[in-house]
Backbone as CSV, one residue per row, in Angstrom:
resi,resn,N_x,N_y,N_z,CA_x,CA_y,CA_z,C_x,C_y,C_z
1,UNK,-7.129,-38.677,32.858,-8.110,-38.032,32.017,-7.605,-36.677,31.528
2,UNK,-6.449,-36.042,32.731,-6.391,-34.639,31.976,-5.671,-34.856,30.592
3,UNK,-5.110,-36.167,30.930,-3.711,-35.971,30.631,-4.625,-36.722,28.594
4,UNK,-5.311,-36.884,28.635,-5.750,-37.531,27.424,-6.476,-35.841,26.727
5,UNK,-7.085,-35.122,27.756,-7.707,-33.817,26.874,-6.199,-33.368,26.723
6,UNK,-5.115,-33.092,27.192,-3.908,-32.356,26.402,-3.793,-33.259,25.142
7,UNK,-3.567,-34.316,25.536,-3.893,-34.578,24.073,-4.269,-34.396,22.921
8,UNK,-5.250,-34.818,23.149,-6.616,-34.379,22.113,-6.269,-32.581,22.070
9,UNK,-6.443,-31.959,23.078,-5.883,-30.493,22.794,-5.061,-30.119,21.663
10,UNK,-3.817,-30.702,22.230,-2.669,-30.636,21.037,-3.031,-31.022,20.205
11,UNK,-3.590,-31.864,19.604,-3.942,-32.664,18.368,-4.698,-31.640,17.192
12,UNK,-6.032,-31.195,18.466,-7.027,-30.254,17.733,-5.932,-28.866,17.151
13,UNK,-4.827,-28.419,18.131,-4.401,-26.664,17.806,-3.557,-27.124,16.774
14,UNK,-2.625,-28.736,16.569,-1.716,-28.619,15.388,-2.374,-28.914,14.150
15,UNK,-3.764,-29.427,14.306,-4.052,-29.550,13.191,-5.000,-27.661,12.331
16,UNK,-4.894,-27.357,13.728,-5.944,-26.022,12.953,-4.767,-25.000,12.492
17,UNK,-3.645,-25.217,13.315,-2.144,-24.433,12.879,-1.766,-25.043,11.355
18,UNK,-1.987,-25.886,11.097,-1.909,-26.718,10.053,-3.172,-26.056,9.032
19,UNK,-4.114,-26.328,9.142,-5.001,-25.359,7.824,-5.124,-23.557,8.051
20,UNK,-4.645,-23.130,8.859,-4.288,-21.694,8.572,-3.455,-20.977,7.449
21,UNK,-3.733,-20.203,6.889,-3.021,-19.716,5.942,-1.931,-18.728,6.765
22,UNK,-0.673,-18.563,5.775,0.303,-17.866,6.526,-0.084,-16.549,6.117
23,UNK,0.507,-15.259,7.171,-0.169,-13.642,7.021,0.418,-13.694,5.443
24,UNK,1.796,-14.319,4.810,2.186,-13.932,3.497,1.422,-13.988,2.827
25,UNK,0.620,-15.242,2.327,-0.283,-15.564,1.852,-1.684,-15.053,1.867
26,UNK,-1.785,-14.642,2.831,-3.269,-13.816,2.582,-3.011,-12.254,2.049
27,UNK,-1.819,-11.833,2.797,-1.597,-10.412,2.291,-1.573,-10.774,0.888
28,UNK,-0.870,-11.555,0.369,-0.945,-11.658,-1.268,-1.877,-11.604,-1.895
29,UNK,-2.959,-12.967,-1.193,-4.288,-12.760,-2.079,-4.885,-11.446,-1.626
30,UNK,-4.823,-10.467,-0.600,-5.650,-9.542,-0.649,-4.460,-8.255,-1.809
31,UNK,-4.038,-8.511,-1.597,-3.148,-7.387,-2.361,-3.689,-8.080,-4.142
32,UNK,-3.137,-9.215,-4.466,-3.316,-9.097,-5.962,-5.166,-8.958,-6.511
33,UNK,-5.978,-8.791,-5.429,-7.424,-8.583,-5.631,-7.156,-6.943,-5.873
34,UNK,-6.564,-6.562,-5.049,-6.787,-4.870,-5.035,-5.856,-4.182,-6.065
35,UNK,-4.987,-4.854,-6.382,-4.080,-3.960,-7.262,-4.472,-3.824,-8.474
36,UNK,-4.962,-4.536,-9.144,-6.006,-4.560,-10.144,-6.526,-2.866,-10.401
37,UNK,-7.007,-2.453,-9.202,-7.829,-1.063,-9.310,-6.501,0.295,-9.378
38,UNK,-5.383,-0.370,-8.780,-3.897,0.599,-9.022,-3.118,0.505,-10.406
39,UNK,-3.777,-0.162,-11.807,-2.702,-0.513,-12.638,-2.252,0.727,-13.169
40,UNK,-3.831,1.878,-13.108,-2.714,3.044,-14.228,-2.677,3.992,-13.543
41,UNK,-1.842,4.064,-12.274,-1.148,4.147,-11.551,0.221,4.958,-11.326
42,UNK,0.816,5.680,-11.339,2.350,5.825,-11.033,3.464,5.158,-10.042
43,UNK,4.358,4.841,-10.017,4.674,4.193,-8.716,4.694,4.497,-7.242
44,UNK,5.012,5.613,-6.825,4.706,5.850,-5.583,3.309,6.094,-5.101
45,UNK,2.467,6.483,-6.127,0.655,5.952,-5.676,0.248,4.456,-5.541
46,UNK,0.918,4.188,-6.303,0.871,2.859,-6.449,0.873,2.059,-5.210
47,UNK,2.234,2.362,-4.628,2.495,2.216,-3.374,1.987,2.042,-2.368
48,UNK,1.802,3.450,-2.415,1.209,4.090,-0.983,-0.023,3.574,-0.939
49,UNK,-0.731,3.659,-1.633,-1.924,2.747,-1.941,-2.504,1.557,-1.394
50,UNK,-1.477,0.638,-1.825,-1.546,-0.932,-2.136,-1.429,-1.022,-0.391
51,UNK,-0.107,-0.187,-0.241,0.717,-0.530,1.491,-0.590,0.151,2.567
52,UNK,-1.100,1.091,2.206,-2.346,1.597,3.150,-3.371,0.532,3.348
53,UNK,-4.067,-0.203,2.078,-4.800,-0.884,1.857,-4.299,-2.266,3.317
54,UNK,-3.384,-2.858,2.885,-2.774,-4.110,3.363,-2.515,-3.755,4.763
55,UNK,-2.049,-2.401,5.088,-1.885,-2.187,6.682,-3.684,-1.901,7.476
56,UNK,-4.273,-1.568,6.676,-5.835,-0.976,7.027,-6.580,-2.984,7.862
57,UNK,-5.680,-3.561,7.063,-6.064,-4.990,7.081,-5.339,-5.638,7.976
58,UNK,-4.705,-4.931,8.849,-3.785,-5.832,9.861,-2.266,-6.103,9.605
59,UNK,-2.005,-6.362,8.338,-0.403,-7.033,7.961,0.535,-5.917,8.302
60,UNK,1.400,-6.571,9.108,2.778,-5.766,9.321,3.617,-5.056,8.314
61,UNK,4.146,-4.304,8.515,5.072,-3.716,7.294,5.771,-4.635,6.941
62,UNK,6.454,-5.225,7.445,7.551,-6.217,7.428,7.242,-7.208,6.374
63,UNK,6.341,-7.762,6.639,5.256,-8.702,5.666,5.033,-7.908,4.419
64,UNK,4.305,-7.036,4.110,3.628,-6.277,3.168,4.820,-5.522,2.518
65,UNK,6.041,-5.291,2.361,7.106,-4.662,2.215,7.397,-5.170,0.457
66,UNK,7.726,-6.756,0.747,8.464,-7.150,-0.193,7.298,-7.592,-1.295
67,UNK,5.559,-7.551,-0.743,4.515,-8.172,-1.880,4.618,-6.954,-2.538
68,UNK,4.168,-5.423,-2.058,4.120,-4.179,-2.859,5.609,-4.461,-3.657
69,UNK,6.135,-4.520,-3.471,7.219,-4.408,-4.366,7.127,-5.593,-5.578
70,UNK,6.946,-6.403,-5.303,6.916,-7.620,-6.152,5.281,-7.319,-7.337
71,UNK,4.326,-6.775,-6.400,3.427,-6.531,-7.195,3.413,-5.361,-8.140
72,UNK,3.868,-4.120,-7.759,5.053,-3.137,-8.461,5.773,-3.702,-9.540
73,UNK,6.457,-4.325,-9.507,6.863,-4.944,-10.190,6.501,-6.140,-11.960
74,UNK,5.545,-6.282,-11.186,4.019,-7.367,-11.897,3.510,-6.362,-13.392
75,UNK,3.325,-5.381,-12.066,1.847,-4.306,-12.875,2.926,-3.482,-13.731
76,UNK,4.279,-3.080,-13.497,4.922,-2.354,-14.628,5.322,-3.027,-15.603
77,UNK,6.002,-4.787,-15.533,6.114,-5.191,-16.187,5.324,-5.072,-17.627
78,UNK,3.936,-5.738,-16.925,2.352,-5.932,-17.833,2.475,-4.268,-18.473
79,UNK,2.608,-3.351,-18.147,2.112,-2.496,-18.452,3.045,-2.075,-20.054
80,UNK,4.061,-2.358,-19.639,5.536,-2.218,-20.607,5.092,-3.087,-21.686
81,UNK,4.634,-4.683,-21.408,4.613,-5.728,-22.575,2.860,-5.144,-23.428
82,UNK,2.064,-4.635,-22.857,0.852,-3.858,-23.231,1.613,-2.416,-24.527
83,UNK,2.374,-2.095,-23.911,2.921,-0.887,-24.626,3.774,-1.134,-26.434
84,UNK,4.112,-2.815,-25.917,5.387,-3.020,-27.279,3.946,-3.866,-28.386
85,UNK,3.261,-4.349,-27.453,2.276,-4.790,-28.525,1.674,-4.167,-29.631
């Protein structure tokens, strides 16, 4: 009998490991909700900002490192193709 609840145990944690979202993924969606309010912005506010926000929320630097940058990236782009229009 125990040996059928490990079972079933395992069964239940790989499947809930299985619909969890990864920390990347949520830091993302919480970051591209908030950056929105950073577009006119400079870059190191920008930053500091976005990275306060996302650490206030749990995510490691490590994690949150390369989205600020990528989203940095996003919002100057947009901002540049806004400018030639």
């Amino acid at each position: 009998m125990i040996n059928n609840l490990q079972k079933i145990g395992l069964k239940t944690s790989l499947y809930a490991v299985n619909q969890m979202d990864s920390d990347e993924e949520l830091a993302v969606r919480a970051a591209e909700k908030y950056h929105k309010r950073l577009t006119n912005f400079e870059e190191e506010i920008f930053k500091r900002r976005l990275t306060g926000y996302l650490i206030r929320r749990g995510f490691s630097y490590s994690t949150i490192k390369p989205i600020v940058i990528d989203m940095w990236e996003k919002t100057s782009l947009n901002s540049t193709e806004n400018l030639n229009e």
